[in-house]
TORKOL-542444 format. One line per field, with one value per residue: residue in one letter; x, y, z of N, C-alpha, C in turn. Coordinates in steps of 0.1 Angstrom, whole numbers. Atoms other than C-alpha are relative to their C-alpha. Example, Ala and Ser with C-alpha at 12.3 -4.5 7.8 and 13.67 -1.06 7.14 Angstrom:
2
res: c(a,s)
n_c1: c(9,-9)
n_c2: c(-12,-11)
n_c3: c(0,0)
ca_c1: c(123,137)
ca_c2: c(-45,-11)
ca_c3: c(78,71)
c_c1: c(9,-8)
c_c2: c(12,11)
c_c3: c(0,8)
! end
This chain:
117
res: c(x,x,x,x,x,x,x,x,x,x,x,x,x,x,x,x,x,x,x,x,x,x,x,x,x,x,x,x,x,x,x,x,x,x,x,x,x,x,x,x,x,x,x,x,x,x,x,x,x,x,x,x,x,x,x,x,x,x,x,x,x,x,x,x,x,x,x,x,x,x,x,x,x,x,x,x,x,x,x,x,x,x,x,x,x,x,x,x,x,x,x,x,x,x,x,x,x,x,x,x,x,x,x,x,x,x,x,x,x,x,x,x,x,x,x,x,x)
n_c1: c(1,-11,-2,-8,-6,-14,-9,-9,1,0,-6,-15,-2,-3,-11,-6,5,6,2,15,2,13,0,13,1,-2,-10,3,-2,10,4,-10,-7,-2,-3,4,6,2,7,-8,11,3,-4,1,-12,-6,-11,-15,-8,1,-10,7,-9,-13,-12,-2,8,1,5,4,-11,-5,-8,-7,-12,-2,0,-2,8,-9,7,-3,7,-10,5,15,-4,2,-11,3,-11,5,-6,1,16,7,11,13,0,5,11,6,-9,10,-5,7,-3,10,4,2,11,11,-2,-2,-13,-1,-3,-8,5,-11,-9,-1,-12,0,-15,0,-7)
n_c2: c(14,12,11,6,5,9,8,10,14,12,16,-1,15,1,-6,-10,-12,-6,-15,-7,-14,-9,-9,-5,-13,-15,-1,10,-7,-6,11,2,11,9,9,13,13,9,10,13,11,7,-8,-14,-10,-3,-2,5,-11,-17,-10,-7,-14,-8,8,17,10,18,10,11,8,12,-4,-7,8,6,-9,-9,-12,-14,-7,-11,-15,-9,5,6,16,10,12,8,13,10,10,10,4,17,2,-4,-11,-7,-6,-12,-14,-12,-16,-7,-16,-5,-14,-3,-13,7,13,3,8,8,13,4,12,14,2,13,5,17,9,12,-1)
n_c3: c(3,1,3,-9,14,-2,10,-7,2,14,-5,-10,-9,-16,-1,9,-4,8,-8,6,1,0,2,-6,12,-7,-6,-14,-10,-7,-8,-15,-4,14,-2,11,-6,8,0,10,6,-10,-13,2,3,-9,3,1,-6,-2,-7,-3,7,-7,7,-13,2,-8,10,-7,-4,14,9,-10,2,11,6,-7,8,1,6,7,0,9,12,-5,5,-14,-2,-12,4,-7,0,-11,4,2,9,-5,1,13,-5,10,-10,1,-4,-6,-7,-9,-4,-12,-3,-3,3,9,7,14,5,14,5,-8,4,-3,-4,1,-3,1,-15)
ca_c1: c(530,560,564,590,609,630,657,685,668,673,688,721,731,732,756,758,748,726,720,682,679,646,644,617,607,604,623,627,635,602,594,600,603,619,614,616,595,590,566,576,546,518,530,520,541,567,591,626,642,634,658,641,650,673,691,682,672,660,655,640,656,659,679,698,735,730,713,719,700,710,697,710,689,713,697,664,676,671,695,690,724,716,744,750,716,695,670,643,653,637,607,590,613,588,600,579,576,559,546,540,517,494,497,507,526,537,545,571,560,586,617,619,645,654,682,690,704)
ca_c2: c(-592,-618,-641,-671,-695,-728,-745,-767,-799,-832,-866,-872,-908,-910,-888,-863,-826,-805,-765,-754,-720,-695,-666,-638,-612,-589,-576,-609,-580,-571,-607,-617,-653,-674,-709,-745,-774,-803,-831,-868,-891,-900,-875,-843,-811,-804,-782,-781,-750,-711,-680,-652,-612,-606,-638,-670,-697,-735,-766,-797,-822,-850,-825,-805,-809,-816,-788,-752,-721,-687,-655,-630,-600,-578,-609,-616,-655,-681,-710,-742,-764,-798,-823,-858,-868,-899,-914,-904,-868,-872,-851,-818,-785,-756,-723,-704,-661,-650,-615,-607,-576,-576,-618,-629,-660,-672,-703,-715,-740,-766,-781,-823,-835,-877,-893,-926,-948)
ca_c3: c(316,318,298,308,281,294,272,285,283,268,275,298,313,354,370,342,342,324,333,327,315,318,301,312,280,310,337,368,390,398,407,445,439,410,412,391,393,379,369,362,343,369,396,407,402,427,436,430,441,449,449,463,454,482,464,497,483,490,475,479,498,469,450,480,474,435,421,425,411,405,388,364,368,340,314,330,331,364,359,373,372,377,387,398,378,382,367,392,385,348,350,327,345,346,355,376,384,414,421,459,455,436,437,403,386,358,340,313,291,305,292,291,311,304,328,316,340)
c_c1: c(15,-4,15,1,11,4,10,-4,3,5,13,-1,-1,14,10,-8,-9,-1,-14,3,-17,1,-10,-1,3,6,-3,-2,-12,-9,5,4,5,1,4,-7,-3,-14,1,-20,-5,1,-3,13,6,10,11,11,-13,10,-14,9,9,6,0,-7,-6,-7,-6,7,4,14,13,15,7,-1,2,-10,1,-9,9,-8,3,-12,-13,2,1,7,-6,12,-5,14,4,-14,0,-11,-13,0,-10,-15,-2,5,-10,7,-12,4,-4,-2,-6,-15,1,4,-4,8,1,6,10,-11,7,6,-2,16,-1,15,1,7,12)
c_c2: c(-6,-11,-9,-14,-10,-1,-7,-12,-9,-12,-3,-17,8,4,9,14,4,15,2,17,7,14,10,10,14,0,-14,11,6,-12,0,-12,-4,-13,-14,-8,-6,-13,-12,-6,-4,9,15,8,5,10,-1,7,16,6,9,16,0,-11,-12,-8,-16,-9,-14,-11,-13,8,8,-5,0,10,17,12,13,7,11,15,8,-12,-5,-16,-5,-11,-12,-14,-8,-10,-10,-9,-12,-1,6,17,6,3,13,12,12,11,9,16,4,17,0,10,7,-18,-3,-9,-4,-12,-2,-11,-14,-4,-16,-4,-18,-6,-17,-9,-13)
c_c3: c(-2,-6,0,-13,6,-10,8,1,-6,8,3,11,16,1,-10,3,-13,8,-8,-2,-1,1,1,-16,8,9,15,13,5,-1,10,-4,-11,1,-10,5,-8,2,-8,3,12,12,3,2,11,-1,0,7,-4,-1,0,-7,11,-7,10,-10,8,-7,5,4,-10,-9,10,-2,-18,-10,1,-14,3,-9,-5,-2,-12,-12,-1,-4,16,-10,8,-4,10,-2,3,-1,1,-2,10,-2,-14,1,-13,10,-4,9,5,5,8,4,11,1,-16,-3,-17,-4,-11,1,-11,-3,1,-11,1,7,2,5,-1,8,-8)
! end
């Protein structure tokens, strides 16, 4: 069992940064995928970015350019620097773990992110 723990959130004007953090209790390394996603008020949950285990990732094209996401394996920690923010970015950041075989994922209980503009 994984359990999965954002922080990094909070309130940042337009064209400021924030870095999301997600921390696993257990090892990420025996997840294949690690992703974020978010949901702003009214909208369903999208996502934001993937890294996979070899380390490719891909993000969604709204954020492509702005945010980047990375994985520390050694701290069981997925990252998700966000830079260049705008208000349509403010949304609930949920951290996601995927298990390939047998199919398994997890959930954080999400972080608030609020870009003021």
């Amino acid at each position: 069992q994984v359990q999965l723990v954002e922080s990094g959130g909070g309130l940042v004007q337009a064209g400021g940064s924030l870095r999301l953090s997600c921390a696993a209790s257990g090892s990420i390394s025996s997840l294949n995928i690690m992703g974020w996603y978010r949901q702003a008020p009214g909208k369903l949950r999208e996502l934001v970015a993937n890294i996979f285990s070899g380390d490719s990732t891909n993000y969604a094209d709204s954020v492509k350019g702005r945010f980047t996401i990375s994985r520390d394996n050694a701290k069981n920690t997925v990252y998700l620097q966000m830079n260049s923010l705008k208000p349509e970015d403010t949304a609930v950041y949920y951290c996601k773990g995927s298990r390939l075989f047998p199919l398994k994922d997890y959930w954080g209980q999400g972080t608030q992110v609020t870009v003021s503009s």
